[in-house]
C-alpha positions in Angstrom: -1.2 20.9 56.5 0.3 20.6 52.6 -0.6 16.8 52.6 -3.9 14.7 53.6 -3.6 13.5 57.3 -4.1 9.5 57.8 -7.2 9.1 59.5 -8.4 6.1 61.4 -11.6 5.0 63.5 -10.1 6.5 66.5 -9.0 9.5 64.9 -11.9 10.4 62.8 -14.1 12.2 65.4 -11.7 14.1 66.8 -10.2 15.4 63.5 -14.0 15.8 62.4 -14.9 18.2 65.1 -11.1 20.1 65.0 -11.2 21.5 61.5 -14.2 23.9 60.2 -13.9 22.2 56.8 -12.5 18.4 56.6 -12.1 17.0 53.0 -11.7 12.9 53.7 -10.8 10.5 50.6 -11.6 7.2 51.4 -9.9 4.4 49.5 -8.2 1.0 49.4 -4.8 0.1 48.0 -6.5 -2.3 45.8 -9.1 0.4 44.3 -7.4 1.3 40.8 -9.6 5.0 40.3 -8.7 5.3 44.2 -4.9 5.2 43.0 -5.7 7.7 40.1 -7.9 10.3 42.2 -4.6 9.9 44.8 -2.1 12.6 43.6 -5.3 15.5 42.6 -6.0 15.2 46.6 -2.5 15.5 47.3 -2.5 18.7 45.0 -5.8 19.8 46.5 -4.1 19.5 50.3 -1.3 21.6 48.8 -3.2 24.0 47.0 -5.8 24.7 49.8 -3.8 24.0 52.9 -4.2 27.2 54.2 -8.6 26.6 54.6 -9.3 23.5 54.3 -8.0 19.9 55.6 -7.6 16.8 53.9 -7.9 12.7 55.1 -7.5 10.1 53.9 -9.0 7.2 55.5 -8.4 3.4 54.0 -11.9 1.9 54.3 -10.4 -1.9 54.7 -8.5 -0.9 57.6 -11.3 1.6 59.4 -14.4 -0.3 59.1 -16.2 1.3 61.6 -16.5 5.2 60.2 -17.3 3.2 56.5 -20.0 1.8 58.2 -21.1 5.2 59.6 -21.2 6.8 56.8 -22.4 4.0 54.4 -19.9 3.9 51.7 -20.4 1.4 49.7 -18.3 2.6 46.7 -14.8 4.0 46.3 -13.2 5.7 46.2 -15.8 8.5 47.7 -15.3 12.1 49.1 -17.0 13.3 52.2 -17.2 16.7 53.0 -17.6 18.0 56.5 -18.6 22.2 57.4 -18.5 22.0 61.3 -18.4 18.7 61.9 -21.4 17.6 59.9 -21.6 15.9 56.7 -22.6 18.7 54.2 -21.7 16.7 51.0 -20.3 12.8 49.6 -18.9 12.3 46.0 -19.1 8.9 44.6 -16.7 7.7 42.0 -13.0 10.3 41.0 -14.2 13.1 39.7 -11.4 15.9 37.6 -10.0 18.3 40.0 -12.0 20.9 39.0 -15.6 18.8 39.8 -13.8 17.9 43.0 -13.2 21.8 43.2 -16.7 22.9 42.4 -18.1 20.8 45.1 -16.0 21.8 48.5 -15.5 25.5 47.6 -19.4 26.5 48.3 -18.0 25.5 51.8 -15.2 27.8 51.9 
């Protein structure tokens, strides 16, 4: 997939557990370093399409997995290796920090 799949509450576990490595961006519309963080996932979907997959999941609209997974700051980056959460980045991060933190995974 060359661009991040929308994820919701009743997506999430099922997309979770279908991909070995899931990349999810979660964000508001509001969240100004969400918007600037927006078009180096995009790139990253496109770049790595081929290994890993990418979300996006809009934390005012899916309360429930933001709640699961206790963000409390965006935008923030969880990582998932076979279903389970291997790694979370706070705050938007260069591409090549984003890089250097999902590629161990690979």
């Amino acid at each position: 997939m060359t661009r991040p799949m929308q994820l919701t509450d009743s997506s999430f576990k099922d997309t979770m557990t279908a991909h070995p490595l899931l990349v999810v961006d979660c964000w508001a519309p509001w969240c100004g370093p969400c918007k600037m963080l927006g078009p180096t996932i995009d790139r990253l979907a496109e770049e790595y399409a081929d290994r890993i997959t990418f979300g996006k999941l809009n934390v005012d609209d899916n309360r429930e997995v933001s709640m699961t997974y206790g963000i409390q700051s965006i935008p923030t980056i969880l990582i998932f290796k076979d279903g389970k959460l291997v790694d979370r980045i706070v705050g938007a991060l260069p591409k090549p920090m984003l890089e250097a933190k999902f590629k161990p995974f690979l």
